[in-house]
C-alpha positions as CSV (number, residue, x, y, z in Angstrom):
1,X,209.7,207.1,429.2
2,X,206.7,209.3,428.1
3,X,203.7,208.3,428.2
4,X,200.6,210.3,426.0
5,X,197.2,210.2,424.1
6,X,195.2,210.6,426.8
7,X,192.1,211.8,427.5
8,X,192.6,212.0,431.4
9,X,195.1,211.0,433.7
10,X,194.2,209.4,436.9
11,X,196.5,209.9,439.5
12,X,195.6,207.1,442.5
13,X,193.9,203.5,441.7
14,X,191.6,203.9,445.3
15,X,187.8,204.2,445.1
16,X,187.8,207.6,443.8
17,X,190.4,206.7,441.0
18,X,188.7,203.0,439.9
19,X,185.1,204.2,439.9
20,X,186.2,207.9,438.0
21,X,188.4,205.5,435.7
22,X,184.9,203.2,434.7
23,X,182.7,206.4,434.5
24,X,184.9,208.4,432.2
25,X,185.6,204.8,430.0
26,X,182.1,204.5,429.4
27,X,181.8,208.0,428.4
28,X,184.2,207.4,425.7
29,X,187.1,208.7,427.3
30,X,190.6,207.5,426.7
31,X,192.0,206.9,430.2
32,X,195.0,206.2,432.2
33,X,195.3,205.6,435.3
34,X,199.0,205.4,437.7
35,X,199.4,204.2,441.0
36,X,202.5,203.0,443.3
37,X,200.9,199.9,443.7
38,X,200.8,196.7,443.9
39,X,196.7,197.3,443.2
40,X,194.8,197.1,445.6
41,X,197.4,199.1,447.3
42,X,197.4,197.9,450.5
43,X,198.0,201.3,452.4
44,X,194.8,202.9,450.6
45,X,192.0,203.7,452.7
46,X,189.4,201.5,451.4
47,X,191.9,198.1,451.2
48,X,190.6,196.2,454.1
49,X,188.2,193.1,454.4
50,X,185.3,195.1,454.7
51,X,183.6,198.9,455.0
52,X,180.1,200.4,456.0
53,X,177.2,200.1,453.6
54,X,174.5,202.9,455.4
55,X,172.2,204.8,454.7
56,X,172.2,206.9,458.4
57,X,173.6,210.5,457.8
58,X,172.2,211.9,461.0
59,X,169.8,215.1,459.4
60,X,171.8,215.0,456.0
61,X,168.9,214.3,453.2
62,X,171.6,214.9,450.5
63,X,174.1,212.2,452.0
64,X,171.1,209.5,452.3
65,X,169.6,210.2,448.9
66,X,173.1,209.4,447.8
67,X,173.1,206.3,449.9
68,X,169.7,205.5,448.7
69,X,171.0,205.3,445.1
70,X,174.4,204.3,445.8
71,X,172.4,201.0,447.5
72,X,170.5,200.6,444.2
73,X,174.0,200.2,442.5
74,X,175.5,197.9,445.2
75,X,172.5,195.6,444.3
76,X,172.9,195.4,440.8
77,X,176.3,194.7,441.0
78,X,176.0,191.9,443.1
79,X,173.0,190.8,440.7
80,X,175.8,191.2,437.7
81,X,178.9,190.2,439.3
82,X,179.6,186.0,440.3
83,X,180.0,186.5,443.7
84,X,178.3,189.1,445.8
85,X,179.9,191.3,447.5
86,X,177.7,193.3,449.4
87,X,176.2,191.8,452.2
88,X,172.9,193.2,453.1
89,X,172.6,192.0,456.7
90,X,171.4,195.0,458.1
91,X,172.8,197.8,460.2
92,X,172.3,198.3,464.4
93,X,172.9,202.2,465.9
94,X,172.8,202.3,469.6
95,X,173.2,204.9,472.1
96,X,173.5,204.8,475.9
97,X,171.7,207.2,476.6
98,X,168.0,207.8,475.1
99,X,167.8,209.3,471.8
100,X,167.3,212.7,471.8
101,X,167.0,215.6,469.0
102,X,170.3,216.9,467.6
103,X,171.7,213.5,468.2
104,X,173.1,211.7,465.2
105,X,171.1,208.5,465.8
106,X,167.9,210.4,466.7
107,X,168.4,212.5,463.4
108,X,169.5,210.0,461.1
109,X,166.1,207.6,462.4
110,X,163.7,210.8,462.1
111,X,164.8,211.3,458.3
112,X,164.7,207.5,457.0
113,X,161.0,208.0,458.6
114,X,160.5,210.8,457.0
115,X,162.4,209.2,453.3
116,X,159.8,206.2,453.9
117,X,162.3,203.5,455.2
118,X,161.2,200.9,457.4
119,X,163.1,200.7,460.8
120,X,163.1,198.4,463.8
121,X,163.0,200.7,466.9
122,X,165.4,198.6,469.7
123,X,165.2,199.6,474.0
124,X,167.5,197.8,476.2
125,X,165.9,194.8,476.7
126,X,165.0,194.1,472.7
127,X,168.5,194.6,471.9
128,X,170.0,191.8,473.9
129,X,166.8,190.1,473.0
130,X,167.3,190.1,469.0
131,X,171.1,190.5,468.9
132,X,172.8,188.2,472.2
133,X,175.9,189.2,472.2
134,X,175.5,192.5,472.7
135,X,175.6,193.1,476.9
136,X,172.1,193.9,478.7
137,X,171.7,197.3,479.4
138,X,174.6,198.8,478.6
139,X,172.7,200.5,475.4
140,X,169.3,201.4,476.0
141,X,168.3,203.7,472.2
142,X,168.4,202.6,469.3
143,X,167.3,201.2,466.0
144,X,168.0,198.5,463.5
145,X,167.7,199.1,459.5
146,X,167.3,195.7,457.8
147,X,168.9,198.2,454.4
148,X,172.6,198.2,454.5
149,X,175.3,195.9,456.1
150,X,178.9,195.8,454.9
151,X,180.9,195.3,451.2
152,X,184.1,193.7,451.0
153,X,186.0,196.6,450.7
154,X,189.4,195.5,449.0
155,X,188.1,193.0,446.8
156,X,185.6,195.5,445.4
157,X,188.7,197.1,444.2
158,X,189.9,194.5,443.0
159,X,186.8,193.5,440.8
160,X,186.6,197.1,439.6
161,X,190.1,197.4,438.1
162,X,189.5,193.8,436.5
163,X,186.4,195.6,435.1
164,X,188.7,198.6,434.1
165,X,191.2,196.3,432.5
166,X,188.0,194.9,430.2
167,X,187.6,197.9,429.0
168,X,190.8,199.0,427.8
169,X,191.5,201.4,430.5
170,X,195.6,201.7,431.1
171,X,196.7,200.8,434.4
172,X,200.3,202.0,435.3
173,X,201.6,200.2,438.7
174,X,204.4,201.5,440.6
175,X,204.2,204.4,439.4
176,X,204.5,207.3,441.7
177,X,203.4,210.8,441.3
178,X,206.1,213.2,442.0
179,X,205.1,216.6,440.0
180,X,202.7,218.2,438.0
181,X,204.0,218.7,434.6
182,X,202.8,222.5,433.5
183,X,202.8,224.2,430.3
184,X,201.7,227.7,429.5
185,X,199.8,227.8,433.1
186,X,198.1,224.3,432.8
187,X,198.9,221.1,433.9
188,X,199.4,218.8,430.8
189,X,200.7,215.7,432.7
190,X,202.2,214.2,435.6
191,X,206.2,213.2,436.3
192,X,206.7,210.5,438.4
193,X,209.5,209.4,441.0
194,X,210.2,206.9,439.0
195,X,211.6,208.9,435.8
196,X,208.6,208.4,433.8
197,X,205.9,211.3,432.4
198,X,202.3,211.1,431.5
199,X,200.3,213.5,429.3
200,X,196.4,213.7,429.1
201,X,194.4,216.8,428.2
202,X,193.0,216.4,432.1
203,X,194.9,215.2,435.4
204,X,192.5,213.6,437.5
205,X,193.8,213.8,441.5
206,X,192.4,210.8,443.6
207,X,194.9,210.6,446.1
208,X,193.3,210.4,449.0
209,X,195.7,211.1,452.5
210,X,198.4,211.9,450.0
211,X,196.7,214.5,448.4
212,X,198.4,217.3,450.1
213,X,202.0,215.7,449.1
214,X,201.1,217.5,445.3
215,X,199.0,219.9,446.0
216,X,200.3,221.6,449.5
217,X,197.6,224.1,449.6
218,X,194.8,221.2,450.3
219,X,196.6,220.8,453.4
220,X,194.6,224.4,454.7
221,X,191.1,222.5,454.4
222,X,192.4,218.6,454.8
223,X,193.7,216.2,458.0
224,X,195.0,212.7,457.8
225,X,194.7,210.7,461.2
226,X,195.1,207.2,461.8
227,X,192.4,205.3,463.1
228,X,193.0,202.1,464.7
229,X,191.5,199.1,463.0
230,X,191.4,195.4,465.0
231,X,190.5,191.9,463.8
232,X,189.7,189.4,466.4
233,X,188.7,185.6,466.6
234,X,185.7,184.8,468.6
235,X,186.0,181.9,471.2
236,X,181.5,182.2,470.2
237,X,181.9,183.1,466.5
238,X,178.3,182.0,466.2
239,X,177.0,185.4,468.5
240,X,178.4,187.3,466.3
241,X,177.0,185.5,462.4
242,X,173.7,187.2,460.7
243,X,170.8,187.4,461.4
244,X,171.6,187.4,465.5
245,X,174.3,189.9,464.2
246,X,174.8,192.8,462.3
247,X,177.4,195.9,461.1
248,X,177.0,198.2,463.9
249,X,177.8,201.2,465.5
250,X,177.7,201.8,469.4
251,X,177.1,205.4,470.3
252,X,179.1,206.2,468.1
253,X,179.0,210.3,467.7
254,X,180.7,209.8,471.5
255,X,182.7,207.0,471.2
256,X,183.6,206.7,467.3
257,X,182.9,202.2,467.7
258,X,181.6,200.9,464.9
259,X,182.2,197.0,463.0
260,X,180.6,194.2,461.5
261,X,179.8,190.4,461.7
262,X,181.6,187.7,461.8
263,X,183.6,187.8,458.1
264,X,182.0,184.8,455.9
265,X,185.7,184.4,454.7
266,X,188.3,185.3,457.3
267,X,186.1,183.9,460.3
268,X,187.2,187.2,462.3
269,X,185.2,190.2,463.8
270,X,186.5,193.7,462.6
271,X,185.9,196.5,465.3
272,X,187.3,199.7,464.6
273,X,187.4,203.6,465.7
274,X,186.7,206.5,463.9
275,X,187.3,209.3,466.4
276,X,189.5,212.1,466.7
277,X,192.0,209.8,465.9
278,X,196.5,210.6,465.9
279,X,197.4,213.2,463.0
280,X,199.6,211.3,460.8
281,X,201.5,212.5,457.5
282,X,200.8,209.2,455.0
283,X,204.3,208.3,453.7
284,X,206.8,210.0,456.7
285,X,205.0,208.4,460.2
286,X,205.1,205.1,461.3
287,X,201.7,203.1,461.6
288,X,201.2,201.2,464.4
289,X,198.5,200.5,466.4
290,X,199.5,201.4,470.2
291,X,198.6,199.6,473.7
292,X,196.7,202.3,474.8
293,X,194.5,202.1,471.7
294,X,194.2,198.1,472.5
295,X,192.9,199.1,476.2
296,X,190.1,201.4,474.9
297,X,189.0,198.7,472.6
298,X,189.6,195.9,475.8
299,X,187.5,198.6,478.3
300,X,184.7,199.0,475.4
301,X,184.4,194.7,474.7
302,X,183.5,194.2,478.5
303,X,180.9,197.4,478.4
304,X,179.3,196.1,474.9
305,X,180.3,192.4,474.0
306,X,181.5,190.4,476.9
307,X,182.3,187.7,475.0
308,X,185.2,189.1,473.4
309,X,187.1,190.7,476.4
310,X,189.5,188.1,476.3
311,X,189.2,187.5,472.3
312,X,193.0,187.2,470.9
313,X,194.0,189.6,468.4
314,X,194.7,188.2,464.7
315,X,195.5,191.3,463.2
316,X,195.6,195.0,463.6
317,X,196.4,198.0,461.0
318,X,196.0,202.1,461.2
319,X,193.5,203.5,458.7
320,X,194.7,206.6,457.9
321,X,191.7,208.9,456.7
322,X,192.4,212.0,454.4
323,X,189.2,214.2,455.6
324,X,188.4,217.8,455.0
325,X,187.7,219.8,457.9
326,X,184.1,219.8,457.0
327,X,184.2,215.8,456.1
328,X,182.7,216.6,452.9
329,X,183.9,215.6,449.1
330,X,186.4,217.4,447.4
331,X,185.4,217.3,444.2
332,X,185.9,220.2,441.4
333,X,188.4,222.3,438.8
334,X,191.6,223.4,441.0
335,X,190.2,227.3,440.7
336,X,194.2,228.3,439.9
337,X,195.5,225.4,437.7
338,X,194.0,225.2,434.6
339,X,193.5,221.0,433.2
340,X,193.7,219.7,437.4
341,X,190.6,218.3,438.4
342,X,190.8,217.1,442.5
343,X,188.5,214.5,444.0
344,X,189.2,213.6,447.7
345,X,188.4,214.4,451.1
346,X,186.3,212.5,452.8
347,X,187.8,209.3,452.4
348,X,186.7,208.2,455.7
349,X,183.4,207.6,454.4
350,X,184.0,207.3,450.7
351,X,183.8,203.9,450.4
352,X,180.2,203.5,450.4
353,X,179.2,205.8,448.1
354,X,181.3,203.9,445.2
355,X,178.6,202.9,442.4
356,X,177.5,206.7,442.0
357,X,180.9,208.4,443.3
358,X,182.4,207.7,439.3
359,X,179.5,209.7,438.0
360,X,179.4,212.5,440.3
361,X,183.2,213.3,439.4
362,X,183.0,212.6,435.8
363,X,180.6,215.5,436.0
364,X,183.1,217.3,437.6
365,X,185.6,216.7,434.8
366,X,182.9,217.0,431.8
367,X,181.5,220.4,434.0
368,X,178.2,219.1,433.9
369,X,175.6,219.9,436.0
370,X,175.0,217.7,438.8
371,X,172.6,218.7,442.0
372,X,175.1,216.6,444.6
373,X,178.7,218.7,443.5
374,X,177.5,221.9,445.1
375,X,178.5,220.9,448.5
376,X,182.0,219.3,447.4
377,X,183.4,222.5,445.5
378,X,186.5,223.8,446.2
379,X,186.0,226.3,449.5
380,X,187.5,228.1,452.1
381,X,187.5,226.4,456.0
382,X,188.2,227.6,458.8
383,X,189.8,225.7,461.3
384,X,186.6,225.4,463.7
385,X,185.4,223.0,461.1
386,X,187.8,220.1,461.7
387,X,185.7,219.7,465.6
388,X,186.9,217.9,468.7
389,X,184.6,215.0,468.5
390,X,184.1,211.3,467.0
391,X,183.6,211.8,463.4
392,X,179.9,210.9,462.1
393,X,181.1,210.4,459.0
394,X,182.3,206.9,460.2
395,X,183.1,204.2,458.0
């Protein structure tokens, strides 16, 4: 069946496809939008009970000016939506060793100084003192920022395609992108595996780790790894429930441990790893969390959260990230295929940016100027960008 009239074509429903999709709809686009599904689709990056909601970038001023405002927008959202769901309880980043310049903690605490943002400087022994369940000691740097916390991650997505629904924007499920349909040099539309094609005047790529399945080139500048991901079931849930509790990360530039408080609805604690993680292709390797990924996370609970060391496992799950080597946006023109617009990359950390990521690539369609795109054009990385070491693009 053929499918046409539209304005653009979105190829992937995630958080770079639903918040492009309501951007471009209330510029007055016509818009379609096709995704294997079922929606959320449970393998996409952000489809989980929860992400980070930071403002931390280490020295970064263009990320946190983007969280800054992207924090604005999670606000009003939960001021305009029925149920909030955002939850501003504040975010903890300690290290074990002091804080030192060049760190990412030490940075990211000098510039939300600097940007006027009011933080709670934490030693050793305040740590244990304002937060219990952490273990005495073991982290002796750090800081709390009352701004930030966690969003429900999957149903987010889920509210925003409702929203997308509302206004009139065409959601195709199972529907999965096999080629680009070209004429005359430009891509005109999308075929999919299952027999069907889609025209629009603009194909919109936000396919996250699968991104290098169409476009084979991306896979010179982009990684997917699994991360494991763990949800476990407190014998003490009330250690780890706000305010004695917050989203955290623990040294994480050295150990890639970050996760969150007690979930309001699941009643489990999500801890998770954003390190150098296993290289993974998205559709061909299997994902499975392995024992020696539940003995790092067993050795880390006795050296941060004692409590849990013997906490029983409801429910694990690999992440797999689609980053560019530099961990930055992909967001821009394909430079050779006239009518492809890409925006990945990056998805590690995508999440969090979602109430101004639909504006910053509907400029990107539109080719409007926007002072944020310059670092997410389309480039040329070398290999030394990808690094050795935890990610601080976490969550």
């Amino acid at each position: 069946m053929d499918h046409s009239g539209f304005d653009v074509l979105i190829v992937g429903a995630g958080i770079f496809g639903t918040s492009a999709a309501l951007e471009l709809r209330q510029r007055g686009f016509k818009i379609g939008v096709i995704d294997p599904g079922p929606l959320p689709h449970p393998l996409a990056e952000s489809t989980d009970i929860n992400k980070v909601i930071r403002l931390e970038y280490g020295s970064d001023e263009q990320y946190m000016a983007m969280a800054e405002a992207s924090l604005t927008g999670w606000r009003q959202w939960n001021a305009a939506w029925d149920e909030p769901l955002f939850h501003e309880d504040g975010v903890t980043m300690v290290t074990h060793q002091p804080m030192t310049p060049g760190g990412f903690e030490y940075e990211s605490y000098q510039l939300a100084l600097k940007r006027g943002h009011q933080l709670e400087r934490l030693n050793a022994d305040e740590l244990s003192r304002r937060f219990p369940a952490w273990k005495a000691g073991t982290y002796v740097d750090g800081f709390y920022d009352r701004e930030g916390g966690y969003a429900e991650s999957g149903r987010t997505v889920e509210k925003l395609i409702a929203l997308g629904k509302q206004q009139n924007i065409n959601y195709h499920e199972h529907q999965t992108a096999a080629k680009f349909i070209e004429e005359s040099r430009r891509v005109v539309g999308v075929e999919t595996r299952e027999g069907d094609r889609f025209y629009a005047d603009v194909v919109l790529l936000c396919t996250g780790t699968w991104a290098t399945i169409l476009l084979p080139e991306l896979s010179a500048v982009m990684k997917s790894t699994g991360q494991p991901v763990f949800h476990l079931r407190p014998a003490q849930p009330e250690l780890f429930q706000p305010p004695q509790f917050s989203t955290f990360t623990a040294d994480v530039s050295a150990t890639g441990w970050y996760g969150f408080p007690l979930h309001p609805h699941a009643g489990v604690f999500k801890i998770a790893n954003h390190g150098i993680g296993q290289r993974l292709h998205p559709e061909k390797d299997e994902r499975i969390v392995k024992p020696e990924d539940e003995q790092k996370l067993r050795a880390m609970l006795a050296d941060t959260f004692p409590s849990l060391v013997d906490a029983p496992i409801v429910y694990t799950r690999v992440c797999v990230y689609g980053d560019t080597l530099d961990e930055h946006f992909w967001i821009d023109h394909h430079p050779e295929r006239s009518g492809l617009v890409v925006a990945t990359g990056g998805s590690g950390h995508a999440f969090k940016f979602a109430p101004v990521l639909g504006s910053l690539i509907a400029d990107a369609v539109e080719g409007k100027a926007n002072e944020w795109l310059a670092k997410f054009r389309w480039r040329t990385l070398g290999v030394s960008a990808a690094g050795e070491e935890a990610s601080r693009h976490h969550g």
